[in-house]
Backbone bond lengths (Angstrom), bond angles and torsions (degrees), N, CA, C in turn:
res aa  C-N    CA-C-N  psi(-1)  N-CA   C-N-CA  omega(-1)  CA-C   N-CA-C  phi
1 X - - - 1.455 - - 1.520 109.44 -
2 X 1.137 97.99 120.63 2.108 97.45 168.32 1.350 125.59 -84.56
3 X 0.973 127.01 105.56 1.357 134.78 -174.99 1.690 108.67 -90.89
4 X 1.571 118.53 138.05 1.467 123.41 173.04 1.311 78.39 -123.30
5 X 2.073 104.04 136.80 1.166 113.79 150.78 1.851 123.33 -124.48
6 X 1.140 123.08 115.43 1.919 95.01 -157.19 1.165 103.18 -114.56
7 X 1.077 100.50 146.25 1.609 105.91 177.60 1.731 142.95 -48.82
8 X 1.203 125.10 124.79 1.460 127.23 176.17 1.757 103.66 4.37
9 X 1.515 108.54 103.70 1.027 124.53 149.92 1.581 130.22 -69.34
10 X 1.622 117.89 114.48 1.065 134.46 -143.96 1.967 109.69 -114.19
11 X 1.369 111.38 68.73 1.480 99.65 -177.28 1.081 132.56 96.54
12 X 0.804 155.88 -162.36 1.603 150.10 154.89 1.250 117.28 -80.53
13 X 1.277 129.07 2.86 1.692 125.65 160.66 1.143 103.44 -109.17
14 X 1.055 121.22 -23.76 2.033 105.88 155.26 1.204 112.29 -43.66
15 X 1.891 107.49 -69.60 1.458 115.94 -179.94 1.260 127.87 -40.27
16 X 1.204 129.42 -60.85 1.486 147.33 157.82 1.514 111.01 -22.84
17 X 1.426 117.11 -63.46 1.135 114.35 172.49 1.353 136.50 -55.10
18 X 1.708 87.05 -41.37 2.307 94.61 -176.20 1.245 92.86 -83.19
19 X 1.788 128.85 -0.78 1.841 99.42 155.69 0.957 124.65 -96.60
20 X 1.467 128.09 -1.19 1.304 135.07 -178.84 1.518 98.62 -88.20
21 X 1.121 128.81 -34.84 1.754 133.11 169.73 1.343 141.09 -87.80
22 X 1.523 106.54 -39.31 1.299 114.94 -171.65 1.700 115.44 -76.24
23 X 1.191 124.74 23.70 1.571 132.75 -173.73 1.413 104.73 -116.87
24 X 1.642 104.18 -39.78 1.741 111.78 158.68 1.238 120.71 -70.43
25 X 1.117 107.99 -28.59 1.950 96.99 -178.41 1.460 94.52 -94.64
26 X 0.993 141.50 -13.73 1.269 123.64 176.11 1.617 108.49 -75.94
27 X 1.328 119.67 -43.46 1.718 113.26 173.21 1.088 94.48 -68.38
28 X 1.381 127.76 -27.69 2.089 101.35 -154.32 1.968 88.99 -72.19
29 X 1.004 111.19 -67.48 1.539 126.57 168.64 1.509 131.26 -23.66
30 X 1.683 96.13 -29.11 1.391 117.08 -161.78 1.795 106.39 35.07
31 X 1.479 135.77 70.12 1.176 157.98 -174.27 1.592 97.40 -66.52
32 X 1.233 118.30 120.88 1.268 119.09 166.88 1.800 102.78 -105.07
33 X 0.971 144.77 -8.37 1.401 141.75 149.53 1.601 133.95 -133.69
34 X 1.118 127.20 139.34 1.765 106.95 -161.19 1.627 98.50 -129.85
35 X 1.158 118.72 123.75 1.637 117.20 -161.24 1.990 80.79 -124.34
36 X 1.556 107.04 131.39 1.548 106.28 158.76 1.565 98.11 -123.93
37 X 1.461 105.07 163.70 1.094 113.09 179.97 2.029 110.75 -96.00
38 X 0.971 132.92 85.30 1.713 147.05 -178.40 1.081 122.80 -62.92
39 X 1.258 134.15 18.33 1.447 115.99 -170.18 1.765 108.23 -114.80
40 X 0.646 114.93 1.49 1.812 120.72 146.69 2.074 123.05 -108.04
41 X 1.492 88.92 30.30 1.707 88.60 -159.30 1.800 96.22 -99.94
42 X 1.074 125.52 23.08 1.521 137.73 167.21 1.215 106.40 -124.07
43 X 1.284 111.43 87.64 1.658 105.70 164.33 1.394 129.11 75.28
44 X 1.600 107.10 12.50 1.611 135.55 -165.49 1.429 116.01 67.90
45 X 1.461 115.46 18.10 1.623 106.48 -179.69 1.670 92.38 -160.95
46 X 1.383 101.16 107.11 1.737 103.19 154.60 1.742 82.60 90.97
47 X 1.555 82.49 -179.92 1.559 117.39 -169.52 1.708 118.24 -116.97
48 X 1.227 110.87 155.85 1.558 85.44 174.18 2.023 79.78 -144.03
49 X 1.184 119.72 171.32 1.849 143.10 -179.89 1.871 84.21 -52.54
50 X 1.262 103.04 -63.28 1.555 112.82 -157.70 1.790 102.37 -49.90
51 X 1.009 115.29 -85.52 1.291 143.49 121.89 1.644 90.43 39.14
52 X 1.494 128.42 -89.91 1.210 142.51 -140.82 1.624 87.69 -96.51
53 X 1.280 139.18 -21.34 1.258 141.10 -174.40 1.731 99.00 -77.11
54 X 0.955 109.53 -37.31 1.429 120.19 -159.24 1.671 101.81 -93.21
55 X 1.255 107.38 -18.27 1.613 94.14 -178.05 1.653 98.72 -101.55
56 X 1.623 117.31 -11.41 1.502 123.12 161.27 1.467 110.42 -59.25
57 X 1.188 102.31 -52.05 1.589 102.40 -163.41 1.687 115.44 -72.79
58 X 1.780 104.15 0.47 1.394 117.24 -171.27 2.270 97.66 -82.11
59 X 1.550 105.17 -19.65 1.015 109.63 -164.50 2.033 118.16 116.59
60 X 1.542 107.50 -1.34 1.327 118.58 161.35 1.165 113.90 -74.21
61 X 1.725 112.49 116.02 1.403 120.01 176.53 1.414 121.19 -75.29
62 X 1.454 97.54 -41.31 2.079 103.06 176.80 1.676 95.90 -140.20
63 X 1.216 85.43 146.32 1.697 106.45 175.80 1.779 117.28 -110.65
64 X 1.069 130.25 103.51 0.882 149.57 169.48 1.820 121.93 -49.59
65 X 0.867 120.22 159.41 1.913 101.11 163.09 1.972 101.90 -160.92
66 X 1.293 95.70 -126.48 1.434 109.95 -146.91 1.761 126.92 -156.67
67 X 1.370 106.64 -168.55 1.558 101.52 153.03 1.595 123.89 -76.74
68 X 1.573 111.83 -24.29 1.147 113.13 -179.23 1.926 127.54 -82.36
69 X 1.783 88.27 8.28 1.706 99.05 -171.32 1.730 103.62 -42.78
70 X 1.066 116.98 -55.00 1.874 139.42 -163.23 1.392 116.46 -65.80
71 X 2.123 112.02 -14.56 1.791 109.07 173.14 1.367 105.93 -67.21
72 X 0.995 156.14 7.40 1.217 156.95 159.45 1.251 112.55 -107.26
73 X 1.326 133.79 121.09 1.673 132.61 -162.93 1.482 99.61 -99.66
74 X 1.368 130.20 -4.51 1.392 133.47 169.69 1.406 130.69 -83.20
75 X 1.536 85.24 5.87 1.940 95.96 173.44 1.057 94.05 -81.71
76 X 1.324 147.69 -56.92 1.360 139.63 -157.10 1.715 110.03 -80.17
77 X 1.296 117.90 31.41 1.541 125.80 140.05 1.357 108.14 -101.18
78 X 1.609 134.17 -23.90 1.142 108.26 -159.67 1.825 97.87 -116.36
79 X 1.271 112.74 -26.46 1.476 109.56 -163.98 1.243 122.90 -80.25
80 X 1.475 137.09 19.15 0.993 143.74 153.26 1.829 117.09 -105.10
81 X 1.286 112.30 11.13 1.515 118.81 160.13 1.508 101.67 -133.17
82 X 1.283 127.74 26.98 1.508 119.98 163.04 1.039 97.78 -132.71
83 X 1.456 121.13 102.17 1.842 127.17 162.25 1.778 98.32 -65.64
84 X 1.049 128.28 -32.70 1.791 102.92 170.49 1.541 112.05 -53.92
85 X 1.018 123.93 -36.22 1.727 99.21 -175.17 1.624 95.98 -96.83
86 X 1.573 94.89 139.55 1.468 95.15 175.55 1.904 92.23 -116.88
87 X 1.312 106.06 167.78 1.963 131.01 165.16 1.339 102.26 -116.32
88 X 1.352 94.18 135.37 1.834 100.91 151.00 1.567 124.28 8.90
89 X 1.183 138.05 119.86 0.960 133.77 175.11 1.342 110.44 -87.69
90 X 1.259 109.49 -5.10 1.894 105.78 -173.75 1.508 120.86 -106.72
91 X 2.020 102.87 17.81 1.330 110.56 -153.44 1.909 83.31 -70.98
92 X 1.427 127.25 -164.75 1.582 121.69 167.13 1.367 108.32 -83.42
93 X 1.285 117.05 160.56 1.536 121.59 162.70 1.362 118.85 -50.10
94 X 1.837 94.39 128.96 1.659 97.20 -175.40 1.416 100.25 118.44
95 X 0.822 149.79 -25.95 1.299 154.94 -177.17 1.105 142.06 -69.35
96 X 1.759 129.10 88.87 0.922 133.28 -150.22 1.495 126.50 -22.95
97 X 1.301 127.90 141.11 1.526 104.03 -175.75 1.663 137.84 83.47
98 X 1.450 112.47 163.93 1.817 87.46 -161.14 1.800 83.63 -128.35
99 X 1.440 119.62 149.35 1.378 146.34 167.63 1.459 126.04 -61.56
100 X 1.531 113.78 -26.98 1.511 139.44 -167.52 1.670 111.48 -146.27
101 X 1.815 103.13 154.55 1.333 83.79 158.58 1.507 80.13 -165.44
102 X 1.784 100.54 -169.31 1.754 106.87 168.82 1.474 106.96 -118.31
103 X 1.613 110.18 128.49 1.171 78.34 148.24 1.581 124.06 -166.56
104 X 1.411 145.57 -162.23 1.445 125.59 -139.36 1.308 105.14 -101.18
105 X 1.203 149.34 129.12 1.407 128.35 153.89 1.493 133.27 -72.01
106 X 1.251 120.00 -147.06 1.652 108.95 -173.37 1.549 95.95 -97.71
107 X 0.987 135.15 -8.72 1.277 140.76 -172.50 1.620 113.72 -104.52
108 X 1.875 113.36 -11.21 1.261 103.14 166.82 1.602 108.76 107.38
109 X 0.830 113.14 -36.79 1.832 119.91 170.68 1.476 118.35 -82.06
110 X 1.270 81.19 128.35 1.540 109.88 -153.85 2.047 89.01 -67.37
111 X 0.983 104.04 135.79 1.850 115.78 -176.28 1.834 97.04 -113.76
112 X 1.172 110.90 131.32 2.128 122.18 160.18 1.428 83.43 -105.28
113 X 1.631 84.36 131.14 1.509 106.24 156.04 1.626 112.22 -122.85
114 X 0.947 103.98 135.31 1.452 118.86 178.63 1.982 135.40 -103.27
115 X 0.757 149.41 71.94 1.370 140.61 -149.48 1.413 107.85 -106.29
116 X 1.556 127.15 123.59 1.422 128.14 163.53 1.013 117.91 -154.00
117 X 1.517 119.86 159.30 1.763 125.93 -167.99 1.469 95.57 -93.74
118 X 1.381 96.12 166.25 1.760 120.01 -178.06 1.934 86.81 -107.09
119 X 1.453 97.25 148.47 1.478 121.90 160.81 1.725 133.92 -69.48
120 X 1.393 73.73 -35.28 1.571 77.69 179.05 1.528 128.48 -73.50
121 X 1.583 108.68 127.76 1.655 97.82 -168.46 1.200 116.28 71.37
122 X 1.463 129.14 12.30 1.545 120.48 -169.50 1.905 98.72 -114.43
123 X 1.056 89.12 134.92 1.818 93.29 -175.98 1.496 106.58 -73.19
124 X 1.194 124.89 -9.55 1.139 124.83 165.78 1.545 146.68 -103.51
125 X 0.973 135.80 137.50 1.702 134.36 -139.35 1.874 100.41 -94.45
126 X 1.278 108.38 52.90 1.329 100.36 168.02 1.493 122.67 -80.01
127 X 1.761 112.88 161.40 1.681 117.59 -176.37 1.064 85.03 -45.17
128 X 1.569 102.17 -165.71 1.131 143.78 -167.97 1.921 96.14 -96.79
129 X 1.342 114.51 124.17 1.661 111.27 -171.73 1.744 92.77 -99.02
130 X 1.604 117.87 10.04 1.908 91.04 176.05 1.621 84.46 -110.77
131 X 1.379 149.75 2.90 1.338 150.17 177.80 1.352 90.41 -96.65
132 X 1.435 144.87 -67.00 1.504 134.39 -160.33 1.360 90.84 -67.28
133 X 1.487 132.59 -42.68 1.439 107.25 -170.25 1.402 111.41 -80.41
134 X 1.040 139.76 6.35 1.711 128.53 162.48 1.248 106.48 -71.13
135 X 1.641 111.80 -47.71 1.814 123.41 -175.37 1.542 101.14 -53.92
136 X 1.183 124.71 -49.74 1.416 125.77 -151.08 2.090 99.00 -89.43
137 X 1.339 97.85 -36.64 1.614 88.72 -178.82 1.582 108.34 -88.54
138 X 1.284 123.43 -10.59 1.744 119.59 165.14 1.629 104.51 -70.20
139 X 1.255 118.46 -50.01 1.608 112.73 174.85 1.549 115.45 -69.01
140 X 1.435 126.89 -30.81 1.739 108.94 160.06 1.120 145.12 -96.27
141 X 1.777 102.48 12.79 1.041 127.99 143.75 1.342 119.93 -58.82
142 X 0.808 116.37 -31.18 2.205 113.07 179.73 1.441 104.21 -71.46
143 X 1.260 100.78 -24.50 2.084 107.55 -165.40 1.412 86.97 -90.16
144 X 1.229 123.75 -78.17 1.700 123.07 -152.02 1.589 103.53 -136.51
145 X 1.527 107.08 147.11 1.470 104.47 164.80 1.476 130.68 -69.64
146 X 1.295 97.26 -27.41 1.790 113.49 176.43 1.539 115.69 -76.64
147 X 1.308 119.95 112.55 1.615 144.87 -178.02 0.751 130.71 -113.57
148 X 1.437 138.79 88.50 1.692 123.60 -175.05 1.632 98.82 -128.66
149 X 1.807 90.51 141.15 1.475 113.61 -162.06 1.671 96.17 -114.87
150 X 1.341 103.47 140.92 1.669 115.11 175.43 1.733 94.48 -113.27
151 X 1.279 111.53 115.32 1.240 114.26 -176.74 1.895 98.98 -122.98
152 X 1.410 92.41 111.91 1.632 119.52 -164.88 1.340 97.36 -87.57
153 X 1.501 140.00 94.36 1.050 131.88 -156.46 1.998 102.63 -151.07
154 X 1.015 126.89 147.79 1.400 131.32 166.89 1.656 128.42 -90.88
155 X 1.360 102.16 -38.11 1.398 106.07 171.08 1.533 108.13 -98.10
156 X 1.198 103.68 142.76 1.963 110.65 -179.16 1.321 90.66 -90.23
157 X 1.369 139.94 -13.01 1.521 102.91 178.35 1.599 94.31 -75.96
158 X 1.233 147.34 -45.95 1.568 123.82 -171.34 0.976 107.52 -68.87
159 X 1.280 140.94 -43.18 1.587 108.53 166.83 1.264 138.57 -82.44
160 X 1.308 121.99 24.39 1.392 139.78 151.83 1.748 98.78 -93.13
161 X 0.940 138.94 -26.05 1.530 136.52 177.97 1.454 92.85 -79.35
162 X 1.089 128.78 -88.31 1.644 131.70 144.10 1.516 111.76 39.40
163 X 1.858 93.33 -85.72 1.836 101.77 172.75 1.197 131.72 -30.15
164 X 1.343 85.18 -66.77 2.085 118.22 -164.71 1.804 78.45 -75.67
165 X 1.012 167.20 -35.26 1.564 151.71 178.22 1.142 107.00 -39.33
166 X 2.087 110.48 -66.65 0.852 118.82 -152.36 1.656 134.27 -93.37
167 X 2.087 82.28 -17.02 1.725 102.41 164.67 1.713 120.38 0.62
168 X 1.241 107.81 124.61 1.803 105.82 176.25 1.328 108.44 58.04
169 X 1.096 145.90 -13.16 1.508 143.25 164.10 1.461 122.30 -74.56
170 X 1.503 105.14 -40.92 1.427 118.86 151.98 1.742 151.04 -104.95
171 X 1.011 123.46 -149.95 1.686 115.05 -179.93 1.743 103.25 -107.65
172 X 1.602 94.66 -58.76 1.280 127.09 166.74 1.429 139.18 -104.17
173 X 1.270 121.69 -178.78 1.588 115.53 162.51 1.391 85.99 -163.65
174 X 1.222 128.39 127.46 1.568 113.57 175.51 1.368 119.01 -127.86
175 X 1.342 139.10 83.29 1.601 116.54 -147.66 1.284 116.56 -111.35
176 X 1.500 115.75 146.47 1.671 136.22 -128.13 1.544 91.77 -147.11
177 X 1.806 114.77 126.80 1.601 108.61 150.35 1.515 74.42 161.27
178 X 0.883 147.16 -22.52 1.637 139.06 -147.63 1.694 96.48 -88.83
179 X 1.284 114.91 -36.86 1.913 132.97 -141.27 0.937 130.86 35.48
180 X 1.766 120.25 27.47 1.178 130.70 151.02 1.092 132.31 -113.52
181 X 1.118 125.31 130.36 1.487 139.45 -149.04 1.243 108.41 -96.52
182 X 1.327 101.31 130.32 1.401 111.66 -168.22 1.481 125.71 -116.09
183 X 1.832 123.31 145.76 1.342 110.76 -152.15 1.791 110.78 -105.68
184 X 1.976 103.85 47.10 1.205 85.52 -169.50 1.990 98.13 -129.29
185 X 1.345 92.48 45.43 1.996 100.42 173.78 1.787 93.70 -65.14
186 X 1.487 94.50 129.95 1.558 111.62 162.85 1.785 101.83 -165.17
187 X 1.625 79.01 152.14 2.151 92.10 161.38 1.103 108.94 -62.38
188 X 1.700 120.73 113.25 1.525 114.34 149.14 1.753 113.83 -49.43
189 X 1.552 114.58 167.16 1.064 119.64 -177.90 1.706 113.72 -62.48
190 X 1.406 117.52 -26.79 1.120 113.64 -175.03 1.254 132.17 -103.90
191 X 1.949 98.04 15.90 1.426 76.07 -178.89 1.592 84.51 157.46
192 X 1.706 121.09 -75.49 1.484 157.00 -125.78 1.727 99.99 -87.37
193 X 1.076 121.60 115.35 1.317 139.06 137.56 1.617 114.55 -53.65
194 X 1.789 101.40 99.32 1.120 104.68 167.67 1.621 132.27 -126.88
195 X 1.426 139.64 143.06 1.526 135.38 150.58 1.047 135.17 -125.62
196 X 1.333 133.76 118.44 1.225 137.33 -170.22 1.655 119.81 -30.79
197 X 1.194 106.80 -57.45 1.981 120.24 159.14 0.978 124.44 -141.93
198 X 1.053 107.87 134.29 1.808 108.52 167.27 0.859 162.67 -12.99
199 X 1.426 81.86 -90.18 1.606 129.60 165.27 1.083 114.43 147.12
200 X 2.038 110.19 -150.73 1.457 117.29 -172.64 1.925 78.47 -156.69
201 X 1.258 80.14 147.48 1.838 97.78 -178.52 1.350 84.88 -131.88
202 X 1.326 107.18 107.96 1.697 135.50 162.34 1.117 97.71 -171.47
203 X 1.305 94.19 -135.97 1.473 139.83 -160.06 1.768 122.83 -107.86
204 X 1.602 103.67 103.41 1.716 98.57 -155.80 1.783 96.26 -115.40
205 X 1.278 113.41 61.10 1.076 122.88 -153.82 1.873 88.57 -154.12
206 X 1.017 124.30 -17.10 1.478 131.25 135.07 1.295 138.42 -79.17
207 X 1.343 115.77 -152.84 1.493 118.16 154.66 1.459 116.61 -121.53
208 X 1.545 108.42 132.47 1.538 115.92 -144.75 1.073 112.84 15.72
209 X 1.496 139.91 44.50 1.588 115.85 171.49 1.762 107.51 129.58
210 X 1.430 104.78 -48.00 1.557 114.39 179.73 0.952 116.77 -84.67
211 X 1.750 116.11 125.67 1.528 118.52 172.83 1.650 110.42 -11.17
212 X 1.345 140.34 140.32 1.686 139.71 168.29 1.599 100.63 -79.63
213 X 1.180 140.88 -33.03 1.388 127.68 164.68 1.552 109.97 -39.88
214 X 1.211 80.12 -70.25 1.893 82.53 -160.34 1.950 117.93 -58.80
215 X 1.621 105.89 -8.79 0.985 86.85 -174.20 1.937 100.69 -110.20
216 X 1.287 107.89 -14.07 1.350 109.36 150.57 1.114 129.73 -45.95
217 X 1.391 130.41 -60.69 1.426 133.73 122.10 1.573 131.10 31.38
218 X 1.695 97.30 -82.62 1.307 126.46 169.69 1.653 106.27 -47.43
219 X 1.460 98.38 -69.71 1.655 103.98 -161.57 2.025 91.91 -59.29
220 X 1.239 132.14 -9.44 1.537 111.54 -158.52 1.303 92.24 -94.55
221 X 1.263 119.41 -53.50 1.458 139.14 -163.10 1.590 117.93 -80.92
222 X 1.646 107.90 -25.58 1.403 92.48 -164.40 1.385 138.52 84.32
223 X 1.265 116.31 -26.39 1.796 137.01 -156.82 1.901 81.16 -88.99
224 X 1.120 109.96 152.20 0.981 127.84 141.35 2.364 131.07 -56.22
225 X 1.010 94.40 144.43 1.536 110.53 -162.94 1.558 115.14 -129.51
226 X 1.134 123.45 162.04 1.309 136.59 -176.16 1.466 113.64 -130.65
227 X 1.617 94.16 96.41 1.802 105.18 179.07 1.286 130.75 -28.79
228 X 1.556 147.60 136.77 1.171 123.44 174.47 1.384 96.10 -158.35
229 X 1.470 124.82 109.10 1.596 142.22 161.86 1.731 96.07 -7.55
230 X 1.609 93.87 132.13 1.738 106.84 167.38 1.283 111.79 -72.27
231 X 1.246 125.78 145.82 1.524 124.28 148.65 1.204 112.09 -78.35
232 X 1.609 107.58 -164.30 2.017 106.52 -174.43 1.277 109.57 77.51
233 X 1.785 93.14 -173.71 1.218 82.97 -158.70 1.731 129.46 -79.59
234 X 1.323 126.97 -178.20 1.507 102.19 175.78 1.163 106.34 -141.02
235 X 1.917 125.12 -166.25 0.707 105.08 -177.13 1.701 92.13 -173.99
236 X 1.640 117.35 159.69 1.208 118.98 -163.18 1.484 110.22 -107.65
237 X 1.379 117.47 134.07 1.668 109.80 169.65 1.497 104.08 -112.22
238 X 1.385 102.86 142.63 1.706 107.19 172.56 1.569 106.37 -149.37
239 X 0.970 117.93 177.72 1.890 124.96 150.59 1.478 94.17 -145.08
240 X 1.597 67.16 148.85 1.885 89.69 161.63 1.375 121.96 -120.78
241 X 1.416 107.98 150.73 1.230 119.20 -171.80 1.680 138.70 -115.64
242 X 1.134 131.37 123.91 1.917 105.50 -176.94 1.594 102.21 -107.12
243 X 0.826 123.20 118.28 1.406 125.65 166.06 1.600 122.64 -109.51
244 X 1.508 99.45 120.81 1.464 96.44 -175.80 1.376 113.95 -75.84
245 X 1.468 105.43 -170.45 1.806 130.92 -176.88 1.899 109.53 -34.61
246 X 1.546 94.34 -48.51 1.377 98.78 -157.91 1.648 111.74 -94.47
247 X 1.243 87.18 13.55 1.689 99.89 -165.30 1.384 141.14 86.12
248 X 1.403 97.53 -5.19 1.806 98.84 178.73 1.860 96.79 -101.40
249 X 1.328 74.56 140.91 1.541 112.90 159.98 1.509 122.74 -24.61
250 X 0.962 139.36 103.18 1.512 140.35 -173.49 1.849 101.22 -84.53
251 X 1.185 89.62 -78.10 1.887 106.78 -179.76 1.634 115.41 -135.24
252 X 1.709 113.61 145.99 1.430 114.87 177.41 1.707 95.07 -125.80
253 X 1.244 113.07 140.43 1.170 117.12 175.55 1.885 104.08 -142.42
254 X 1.003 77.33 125.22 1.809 96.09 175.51 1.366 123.30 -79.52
255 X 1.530 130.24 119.69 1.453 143.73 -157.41 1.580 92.58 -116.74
256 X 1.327 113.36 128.16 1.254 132.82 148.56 1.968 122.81 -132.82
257 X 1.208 101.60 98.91 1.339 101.77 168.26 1.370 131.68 -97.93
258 X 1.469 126.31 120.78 1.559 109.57 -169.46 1.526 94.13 -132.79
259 X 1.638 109.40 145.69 1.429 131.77 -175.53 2.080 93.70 -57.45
């Protein structure tokens, strides 16, 4: 099975871009599933119904996200009747929305997707993401051998701890939040297609994504600021993936396209 997964879509020059591309890499690739990561893909913060329709209709099968799923207060009309976008699986019980799901590619094999945040450095008090991910990959293990985890994380040492956890348990591990793309995709020993980050599919003509004024700004002054997508030029991060029958990892190859 070929899996495309691309990195945190960033604004409307993310968007713009993965439609001007993602229809070619899907034939060049012949992609039997396409997972992006969405939760800065409205305006660089959060999600909105519209929003997630439009990056479906680009040829994104599941949308992935983050801590930032909730800057948009209009997810919570749509994300509890759209099993394509999944949240955090480690948010607490009760929580709008689902962490995991299954689902089919063009080839018929059934795909688990998994999504959860890292602790570290995170202002927010989520479980524990190497305890929810045993729970969540023992139950999609009964459904399918093929697993791929979006692990939304800031520090690369947990999601390099992360990997090596989950080695042979999964397909993937792919981890996303930094928007810099990182040059260390390899087969774990057991199996696992892994990279520390992604990327960010926007605009790298800012900082990760945000106008560089305003966040220059930030670092001079201190004051608080109001995010706003870079213009210029941009550019897309993805990897691709082949995963065989039994679920391990064949090959990961890392995509960077820039205007």
């Amino acid at each position: 099975m070929n899996l495309l997964f691309i990195g945190d879509v960033f604004g409307s020059p993310g968007r713009s871009l993965l439609k001007a591309t993602l229809p070619e890499l899907i034939e060049k690739y012949q992609v039997g599933l396409t997972i992006a990561n969405g939760e800065n893909a409205a305006g660089g913060a959060g999600l909105t119904g519209p929003v997630a329709q439009e990056l479906f209709s680009m040829g994104v099968d599941v949308i992935t996200s983050g801590n930032h799923i909730w800057d948009k207060k209009e997810i919570f009309q749509v994300i509890d009747d759209e099993p394509r976008i999944l949240r955090p699986a480690n948010y607490p019980p009760g929580v709008s929305g689902k962490g995991s799901g299954v689902y089919i590619a063009r080839d018929s094999t059934p795909v688990g997707v998994i999504n959860v945040c890292g602790r570290v450095f995170s202002p927010q008090s989520f479980d524990c993401p190497f305890r929810v991910l045993d729970e969540e990959i023992a139950r999609l293990r009964d459904i399918t051998p093929v697993v791929v985890v979006d692990f939304h994380g800031e520090a690369s040492s947990e999601k390099i701890a992360a990997g090596w956890y989950v080695d042979g348990r999964v397909s993937a591990l792919f981890g996303t939040h930094t928007h810099v793309q990182t040059a260390d995709e390899l087969i774990l020993p057991k199996g696992t297609a892994y990279i520390t980050d992604v990327g960010m599919t926007g605009s790298y003509e800012g900082v990760i994504g945000v106008k560089r004024e305003i966040i220059i700004r930030n670092f001079l002054t201190q004051l608080p600021v109001r995010h706003e997508p870079a213009k210029g030029k941009r550019q897309l991060c993805a990897v691709f993936c082949v995963i065989g029958p039994s679920g391990r990892a064949e090959s990961i190859e890392r995509i960077l396209i820039r205007e």
